[in-house]
N, CA, C and O atoms as a Maestro MAE file, in Angstrom:
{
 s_m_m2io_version
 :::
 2.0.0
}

f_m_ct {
 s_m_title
 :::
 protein
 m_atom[212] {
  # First column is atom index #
  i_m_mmod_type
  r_m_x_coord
  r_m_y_coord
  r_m_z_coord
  i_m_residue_number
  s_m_chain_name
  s_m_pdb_residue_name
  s_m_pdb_atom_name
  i_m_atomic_number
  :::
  1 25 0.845 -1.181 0.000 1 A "UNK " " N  " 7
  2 3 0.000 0.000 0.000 1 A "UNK " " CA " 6
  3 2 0.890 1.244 0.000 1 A "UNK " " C  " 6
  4 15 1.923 1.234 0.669 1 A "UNK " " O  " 8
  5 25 0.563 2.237 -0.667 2 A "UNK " " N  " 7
  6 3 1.471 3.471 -0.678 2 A "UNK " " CA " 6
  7 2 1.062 4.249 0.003 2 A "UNK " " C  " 6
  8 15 -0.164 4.315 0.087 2 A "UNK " " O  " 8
  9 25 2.068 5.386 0.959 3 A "UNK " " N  " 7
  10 3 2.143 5.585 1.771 3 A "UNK " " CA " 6
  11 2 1.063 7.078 1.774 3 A "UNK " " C  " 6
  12 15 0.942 7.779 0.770 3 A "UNK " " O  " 8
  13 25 0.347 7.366 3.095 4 A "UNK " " N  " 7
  14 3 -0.615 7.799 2.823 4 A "UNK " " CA " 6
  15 2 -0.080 9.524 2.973 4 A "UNK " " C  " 6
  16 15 1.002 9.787 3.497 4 A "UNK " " O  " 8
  17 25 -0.861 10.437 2.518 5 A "UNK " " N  " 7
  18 3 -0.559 12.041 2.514 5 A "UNK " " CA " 6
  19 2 -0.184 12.642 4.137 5 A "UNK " " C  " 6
  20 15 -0.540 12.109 5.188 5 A "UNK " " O  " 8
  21 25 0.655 13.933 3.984 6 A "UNK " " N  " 7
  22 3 1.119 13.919 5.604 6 A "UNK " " CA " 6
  23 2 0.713 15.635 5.733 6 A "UNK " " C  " 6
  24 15 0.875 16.532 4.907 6 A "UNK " " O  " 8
  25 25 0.251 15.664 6.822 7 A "UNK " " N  " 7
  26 3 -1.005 16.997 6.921 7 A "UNK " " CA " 6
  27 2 -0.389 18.415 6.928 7 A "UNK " " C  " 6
  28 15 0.519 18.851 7.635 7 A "UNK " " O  " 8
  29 25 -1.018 18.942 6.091 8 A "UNK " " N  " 7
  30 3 -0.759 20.176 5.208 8 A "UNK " " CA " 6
  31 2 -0.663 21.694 6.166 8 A "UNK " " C  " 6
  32 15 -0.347 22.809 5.752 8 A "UNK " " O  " 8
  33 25 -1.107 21.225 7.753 9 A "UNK " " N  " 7
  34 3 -1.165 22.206 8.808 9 A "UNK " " CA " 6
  35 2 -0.740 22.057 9.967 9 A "UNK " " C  " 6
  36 15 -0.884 23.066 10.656 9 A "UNK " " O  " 8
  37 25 -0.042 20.782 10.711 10 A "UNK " " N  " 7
  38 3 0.697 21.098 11.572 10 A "UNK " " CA " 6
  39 2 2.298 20.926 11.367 10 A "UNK " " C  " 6
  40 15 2.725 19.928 10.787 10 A "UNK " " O  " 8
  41 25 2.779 21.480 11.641 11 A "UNK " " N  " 7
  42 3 4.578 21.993 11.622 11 A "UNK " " CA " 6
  43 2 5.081 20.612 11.665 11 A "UNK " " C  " 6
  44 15 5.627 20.497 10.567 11 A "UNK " " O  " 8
  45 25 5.223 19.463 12.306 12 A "UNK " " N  " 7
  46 3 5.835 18.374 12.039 12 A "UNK " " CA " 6
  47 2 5.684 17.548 10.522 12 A "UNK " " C  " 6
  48 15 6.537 17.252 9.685 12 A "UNK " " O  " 8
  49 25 4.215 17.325 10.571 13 A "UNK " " N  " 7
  50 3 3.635 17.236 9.037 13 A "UNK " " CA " 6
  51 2 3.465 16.070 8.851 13 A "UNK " " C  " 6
  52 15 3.928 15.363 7.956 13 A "UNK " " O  " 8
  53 25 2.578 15.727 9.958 14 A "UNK " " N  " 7
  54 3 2.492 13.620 10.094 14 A "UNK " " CA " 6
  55 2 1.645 13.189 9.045 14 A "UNK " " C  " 6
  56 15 0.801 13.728 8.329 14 A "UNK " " O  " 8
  57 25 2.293 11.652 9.217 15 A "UNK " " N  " 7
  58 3 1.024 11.140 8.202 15 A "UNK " " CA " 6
  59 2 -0.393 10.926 8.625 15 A "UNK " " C  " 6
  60 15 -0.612 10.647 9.804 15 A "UNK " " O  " 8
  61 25 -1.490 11.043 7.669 16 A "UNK " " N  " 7
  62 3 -2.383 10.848 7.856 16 A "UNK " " CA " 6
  63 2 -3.113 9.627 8.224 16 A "UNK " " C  " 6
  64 15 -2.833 8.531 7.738 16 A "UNK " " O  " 8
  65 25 -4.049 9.817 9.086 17 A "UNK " " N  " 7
  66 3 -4.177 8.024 9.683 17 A "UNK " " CA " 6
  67 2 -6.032 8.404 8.760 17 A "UNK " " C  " 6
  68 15 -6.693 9.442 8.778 17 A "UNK " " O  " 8
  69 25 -6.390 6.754 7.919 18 A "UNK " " N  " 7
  70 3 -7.619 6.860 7.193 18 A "UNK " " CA " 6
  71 2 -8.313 6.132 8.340 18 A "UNK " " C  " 6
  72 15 -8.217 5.101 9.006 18 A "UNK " " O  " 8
  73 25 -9.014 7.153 8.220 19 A "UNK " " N  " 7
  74 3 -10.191 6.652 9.663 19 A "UNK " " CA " 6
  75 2 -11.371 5.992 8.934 19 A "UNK " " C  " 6
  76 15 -11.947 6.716 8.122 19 A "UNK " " O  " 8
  77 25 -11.789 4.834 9.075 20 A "UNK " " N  " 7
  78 3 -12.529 3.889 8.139 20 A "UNK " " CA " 6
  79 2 -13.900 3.917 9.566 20 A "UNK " " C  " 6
  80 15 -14.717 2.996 9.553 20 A "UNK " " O  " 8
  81 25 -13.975 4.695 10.361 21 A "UNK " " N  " 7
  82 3 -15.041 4.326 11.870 21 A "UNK " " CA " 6
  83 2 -16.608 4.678 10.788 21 A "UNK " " C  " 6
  84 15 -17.683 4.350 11.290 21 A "UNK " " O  " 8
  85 25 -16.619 5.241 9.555 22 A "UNK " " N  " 7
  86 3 -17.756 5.629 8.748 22 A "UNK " " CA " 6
  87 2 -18.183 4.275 7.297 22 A "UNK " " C  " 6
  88 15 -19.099 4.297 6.475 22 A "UNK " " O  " 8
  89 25 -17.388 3.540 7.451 23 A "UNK " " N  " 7
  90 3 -17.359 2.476 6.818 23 A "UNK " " CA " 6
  91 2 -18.005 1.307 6.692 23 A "UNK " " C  " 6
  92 15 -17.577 0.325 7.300 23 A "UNK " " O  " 8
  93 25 -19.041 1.229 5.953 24 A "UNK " " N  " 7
  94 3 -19.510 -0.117 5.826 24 A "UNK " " CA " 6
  95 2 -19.321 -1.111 5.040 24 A "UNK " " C  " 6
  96 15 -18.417 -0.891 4.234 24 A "UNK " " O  " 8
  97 25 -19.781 -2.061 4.952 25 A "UNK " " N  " 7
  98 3 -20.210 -3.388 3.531 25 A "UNK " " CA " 6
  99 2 -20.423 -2.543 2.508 25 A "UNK " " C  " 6
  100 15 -19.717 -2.729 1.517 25 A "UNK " " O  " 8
  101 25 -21.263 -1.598 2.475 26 A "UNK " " N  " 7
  102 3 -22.871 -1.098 1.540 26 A "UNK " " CA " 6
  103 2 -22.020 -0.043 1.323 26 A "UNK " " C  " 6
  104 15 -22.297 0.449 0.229 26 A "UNK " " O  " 8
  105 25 -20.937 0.646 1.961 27 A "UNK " " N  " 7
  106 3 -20.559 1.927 2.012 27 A "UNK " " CA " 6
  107 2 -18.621 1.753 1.879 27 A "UNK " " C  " 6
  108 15 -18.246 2.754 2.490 27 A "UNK " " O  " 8
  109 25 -17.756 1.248 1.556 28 A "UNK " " N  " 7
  110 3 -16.521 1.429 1.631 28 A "UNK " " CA " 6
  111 2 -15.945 1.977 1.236 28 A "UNK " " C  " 6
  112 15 -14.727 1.808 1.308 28 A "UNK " " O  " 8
  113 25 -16.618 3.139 0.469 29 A "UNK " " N  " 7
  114 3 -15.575 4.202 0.320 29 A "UNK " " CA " 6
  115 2 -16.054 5.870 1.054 29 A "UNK " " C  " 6
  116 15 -15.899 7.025 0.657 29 A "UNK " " O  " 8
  117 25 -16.604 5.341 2.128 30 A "UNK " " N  " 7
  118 3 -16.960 6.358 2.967 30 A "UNK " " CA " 6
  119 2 -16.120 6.294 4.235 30 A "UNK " " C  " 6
  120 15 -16.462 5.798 5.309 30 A "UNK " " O  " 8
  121 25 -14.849 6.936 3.902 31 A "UNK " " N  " 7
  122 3 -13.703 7.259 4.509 31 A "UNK " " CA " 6
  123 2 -13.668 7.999 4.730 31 A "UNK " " C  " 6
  124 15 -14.529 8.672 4.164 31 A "UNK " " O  " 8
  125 25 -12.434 9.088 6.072 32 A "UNK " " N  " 7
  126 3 -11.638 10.445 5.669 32 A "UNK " " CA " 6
  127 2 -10.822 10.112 6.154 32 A "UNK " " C  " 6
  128 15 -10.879 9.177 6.954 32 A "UNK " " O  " 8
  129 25 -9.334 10.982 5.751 33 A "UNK " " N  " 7
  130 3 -8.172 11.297 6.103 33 A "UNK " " CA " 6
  131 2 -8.276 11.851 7.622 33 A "UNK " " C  " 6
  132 15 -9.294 12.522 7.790 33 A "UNK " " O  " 8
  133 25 -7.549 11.737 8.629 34 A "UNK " " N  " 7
  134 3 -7.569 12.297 10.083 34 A "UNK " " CA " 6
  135 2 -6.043 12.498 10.482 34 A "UNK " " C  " 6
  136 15 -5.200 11.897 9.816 34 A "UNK " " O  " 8
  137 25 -5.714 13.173 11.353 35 A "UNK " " N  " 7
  138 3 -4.660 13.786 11.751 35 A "UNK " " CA " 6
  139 2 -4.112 14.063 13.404 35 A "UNK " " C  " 6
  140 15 -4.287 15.050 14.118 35 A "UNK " " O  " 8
  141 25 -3.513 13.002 13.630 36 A "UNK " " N  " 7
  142 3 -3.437 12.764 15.297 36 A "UNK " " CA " 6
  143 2 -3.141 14.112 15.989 36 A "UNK " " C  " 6
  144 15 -3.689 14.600 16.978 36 A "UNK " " O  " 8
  145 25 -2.025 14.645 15.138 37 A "UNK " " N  " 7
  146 3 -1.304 16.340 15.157 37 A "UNK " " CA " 6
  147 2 -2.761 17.466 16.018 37 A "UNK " " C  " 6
  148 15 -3.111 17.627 17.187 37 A "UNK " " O  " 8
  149 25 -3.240 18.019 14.676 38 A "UNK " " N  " 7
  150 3 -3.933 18.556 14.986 38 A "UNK " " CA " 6
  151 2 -5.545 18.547 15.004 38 A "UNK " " C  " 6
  152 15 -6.407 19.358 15.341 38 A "UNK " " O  " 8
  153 25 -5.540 17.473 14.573 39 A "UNK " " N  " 7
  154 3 -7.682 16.371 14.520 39 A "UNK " " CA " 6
  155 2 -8.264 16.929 13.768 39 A "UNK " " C  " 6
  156 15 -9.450 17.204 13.954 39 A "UNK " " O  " 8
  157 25 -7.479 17.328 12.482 40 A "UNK " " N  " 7
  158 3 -8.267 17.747 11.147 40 A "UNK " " CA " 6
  159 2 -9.020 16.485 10.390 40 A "UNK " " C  " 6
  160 15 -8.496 15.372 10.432 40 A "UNK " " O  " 8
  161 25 -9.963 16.648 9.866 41 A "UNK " " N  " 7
  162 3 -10.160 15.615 8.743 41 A "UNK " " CA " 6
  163 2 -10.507 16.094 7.613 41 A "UNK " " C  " 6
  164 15 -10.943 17.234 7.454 41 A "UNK " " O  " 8
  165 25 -10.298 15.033 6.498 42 A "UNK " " N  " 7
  166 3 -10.333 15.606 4.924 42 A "UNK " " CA " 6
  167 2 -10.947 14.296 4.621 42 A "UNK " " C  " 6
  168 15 -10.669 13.174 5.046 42 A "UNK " " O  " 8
  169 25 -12.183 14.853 3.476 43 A "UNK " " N  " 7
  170 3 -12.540 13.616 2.690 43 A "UNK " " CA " 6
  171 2 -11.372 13.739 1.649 43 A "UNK " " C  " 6
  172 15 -10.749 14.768 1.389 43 A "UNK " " O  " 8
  173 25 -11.211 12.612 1.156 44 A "UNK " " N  " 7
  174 3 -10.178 11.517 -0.040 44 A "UNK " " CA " 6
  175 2 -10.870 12.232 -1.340 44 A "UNK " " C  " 6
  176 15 -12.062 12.387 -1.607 44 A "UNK " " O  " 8
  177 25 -10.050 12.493 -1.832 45 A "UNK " " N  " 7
  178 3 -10.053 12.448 -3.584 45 A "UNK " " CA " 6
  179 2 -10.690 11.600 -4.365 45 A "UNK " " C  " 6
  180 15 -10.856 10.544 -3.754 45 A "UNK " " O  " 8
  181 25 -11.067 11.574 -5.290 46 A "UNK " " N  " 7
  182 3 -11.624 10.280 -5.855 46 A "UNK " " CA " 6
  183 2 -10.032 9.180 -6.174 46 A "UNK " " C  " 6
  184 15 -9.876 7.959 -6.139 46 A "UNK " " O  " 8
  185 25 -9.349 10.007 -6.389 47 A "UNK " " N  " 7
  186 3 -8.156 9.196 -7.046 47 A "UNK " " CA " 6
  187 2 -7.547 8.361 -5.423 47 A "UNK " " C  " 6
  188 15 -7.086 7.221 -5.486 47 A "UNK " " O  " 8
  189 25 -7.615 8.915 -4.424 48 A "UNK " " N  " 7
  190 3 -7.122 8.665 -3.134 48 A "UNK " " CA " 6
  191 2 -7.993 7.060 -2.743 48 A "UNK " " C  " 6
  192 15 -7.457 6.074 -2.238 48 A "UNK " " O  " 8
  193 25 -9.481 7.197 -3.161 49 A "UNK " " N  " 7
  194 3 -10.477 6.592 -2.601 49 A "UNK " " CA " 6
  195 2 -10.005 4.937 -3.407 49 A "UNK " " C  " 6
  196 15 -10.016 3.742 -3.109 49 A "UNK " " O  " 8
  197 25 -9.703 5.632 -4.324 50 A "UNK " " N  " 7
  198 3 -9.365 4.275 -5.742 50 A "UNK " " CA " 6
  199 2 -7.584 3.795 -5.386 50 A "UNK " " C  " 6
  200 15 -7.113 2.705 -5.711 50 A "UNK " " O  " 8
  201 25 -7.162 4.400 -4.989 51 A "UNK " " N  " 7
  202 3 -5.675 3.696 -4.591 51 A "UNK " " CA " 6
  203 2 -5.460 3.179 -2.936 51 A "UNK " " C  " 6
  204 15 -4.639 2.285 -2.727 51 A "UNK " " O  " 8
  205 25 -6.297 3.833 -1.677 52 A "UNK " " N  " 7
  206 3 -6.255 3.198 -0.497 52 A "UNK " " CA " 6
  207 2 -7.128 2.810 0.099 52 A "UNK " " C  " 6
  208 15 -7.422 2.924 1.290 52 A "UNK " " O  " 8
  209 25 -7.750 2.160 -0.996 53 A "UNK " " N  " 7
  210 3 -8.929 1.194 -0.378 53 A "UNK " " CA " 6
  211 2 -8.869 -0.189 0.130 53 A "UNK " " C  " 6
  212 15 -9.888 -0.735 0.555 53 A "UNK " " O  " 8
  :::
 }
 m_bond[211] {
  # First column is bond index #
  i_m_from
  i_m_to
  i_m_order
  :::
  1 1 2 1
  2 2 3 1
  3 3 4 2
  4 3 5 1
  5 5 6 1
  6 6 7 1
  7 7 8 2
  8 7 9 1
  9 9 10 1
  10 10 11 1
  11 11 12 2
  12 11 13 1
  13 13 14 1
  14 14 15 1
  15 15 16 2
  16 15 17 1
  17 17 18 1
  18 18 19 1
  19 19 20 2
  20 19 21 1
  21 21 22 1
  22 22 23 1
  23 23 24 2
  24 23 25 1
  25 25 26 1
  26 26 27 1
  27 27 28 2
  28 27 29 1
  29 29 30 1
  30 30 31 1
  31 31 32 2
  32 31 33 1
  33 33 34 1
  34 34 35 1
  35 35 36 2
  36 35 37 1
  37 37 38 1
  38 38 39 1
  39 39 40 2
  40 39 41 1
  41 41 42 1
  42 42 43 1
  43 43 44 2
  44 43 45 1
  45 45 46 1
  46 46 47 1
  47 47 48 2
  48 47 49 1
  49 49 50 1
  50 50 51 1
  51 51 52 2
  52 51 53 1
  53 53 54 1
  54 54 55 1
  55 55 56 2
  56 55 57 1
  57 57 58 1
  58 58 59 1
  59 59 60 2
  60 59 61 1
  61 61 62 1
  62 62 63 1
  63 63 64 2
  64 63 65 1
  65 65 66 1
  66 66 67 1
  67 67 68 2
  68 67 69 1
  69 69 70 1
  70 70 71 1
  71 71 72 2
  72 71 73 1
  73 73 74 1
  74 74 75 1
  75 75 76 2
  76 75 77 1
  77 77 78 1
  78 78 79 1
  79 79 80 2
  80 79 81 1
  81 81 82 1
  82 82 83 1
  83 83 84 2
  84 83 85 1
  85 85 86 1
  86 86 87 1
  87 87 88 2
  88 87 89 1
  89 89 90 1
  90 90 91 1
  91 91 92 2
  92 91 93 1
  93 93 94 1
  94 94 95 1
  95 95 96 2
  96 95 97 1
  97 97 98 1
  98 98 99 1
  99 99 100 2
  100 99 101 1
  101 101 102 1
  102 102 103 1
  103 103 104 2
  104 103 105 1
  105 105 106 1
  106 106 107 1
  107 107 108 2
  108 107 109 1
  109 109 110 1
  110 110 111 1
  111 111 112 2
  112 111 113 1
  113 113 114 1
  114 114 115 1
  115 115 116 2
  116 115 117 1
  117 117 118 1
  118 118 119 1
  119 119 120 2
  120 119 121 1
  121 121 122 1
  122 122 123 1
  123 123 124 2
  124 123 125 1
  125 125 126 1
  126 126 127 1
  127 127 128 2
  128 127 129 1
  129 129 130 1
  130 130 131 1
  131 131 132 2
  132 131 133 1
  133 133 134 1
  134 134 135 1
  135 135 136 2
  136 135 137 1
  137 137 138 1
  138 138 139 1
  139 139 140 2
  140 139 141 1
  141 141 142 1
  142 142 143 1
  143 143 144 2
  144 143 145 1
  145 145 146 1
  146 146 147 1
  147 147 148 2
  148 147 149 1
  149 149 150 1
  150 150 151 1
  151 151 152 2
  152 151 153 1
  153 153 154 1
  154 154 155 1
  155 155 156 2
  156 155 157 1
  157 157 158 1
  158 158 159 1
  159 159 160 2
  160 159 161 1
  161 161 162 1
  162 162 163 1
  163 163 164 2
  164 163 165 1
  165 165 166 1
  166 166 167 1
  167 167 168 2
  168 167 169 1
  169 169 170 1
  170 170 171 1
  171 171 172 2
  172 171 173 1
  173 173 174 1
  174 174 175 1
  175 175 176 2
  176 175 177 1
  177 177 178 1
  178 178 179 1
  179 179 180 2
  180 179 181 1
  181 181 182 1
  182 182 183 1
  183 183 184 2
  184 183 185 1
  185 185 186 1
  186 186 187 1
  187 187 188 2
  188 187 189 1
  189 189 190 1
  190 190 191 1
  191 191 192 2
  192 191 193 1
  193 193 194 1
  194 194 195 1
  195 195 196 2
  196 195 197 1
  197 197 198 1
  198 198 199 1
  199 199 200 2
  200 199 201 1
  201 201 202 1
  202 202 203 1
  203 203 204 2
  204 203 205 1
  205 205 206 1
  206 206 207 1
  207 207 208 2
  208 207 209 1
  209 209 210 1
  210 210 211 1
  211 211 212 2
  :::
 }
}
């Protein structure tokens, strides 16, 4: 798996952890990006959704 995006707003610039807690069977690409740093989240790209699934 390639390595995931690292957050665009806190000063260290960690990687992003994909928080899958919105995820179902019916639903798996209802993800976001989350950020231990500062507890931002970002929904995924379509291109993001199609490579770390």
């Amino acid at each position: 798996m390639p390595q995931p995006p690292h957050c665009p707003h806190c000063p260290e610039h960690p990687q992003l952890w994909k928080d899958t807690s919105l995820t179902s069977e019916a639903n798996p690409f209802d993800w976001r990006w989350y950020c231990t740093g500062c507890g931002s989240r970002w929904a995924p790209t379509h291109e993001q959704k199609m490579r770390y699934l």
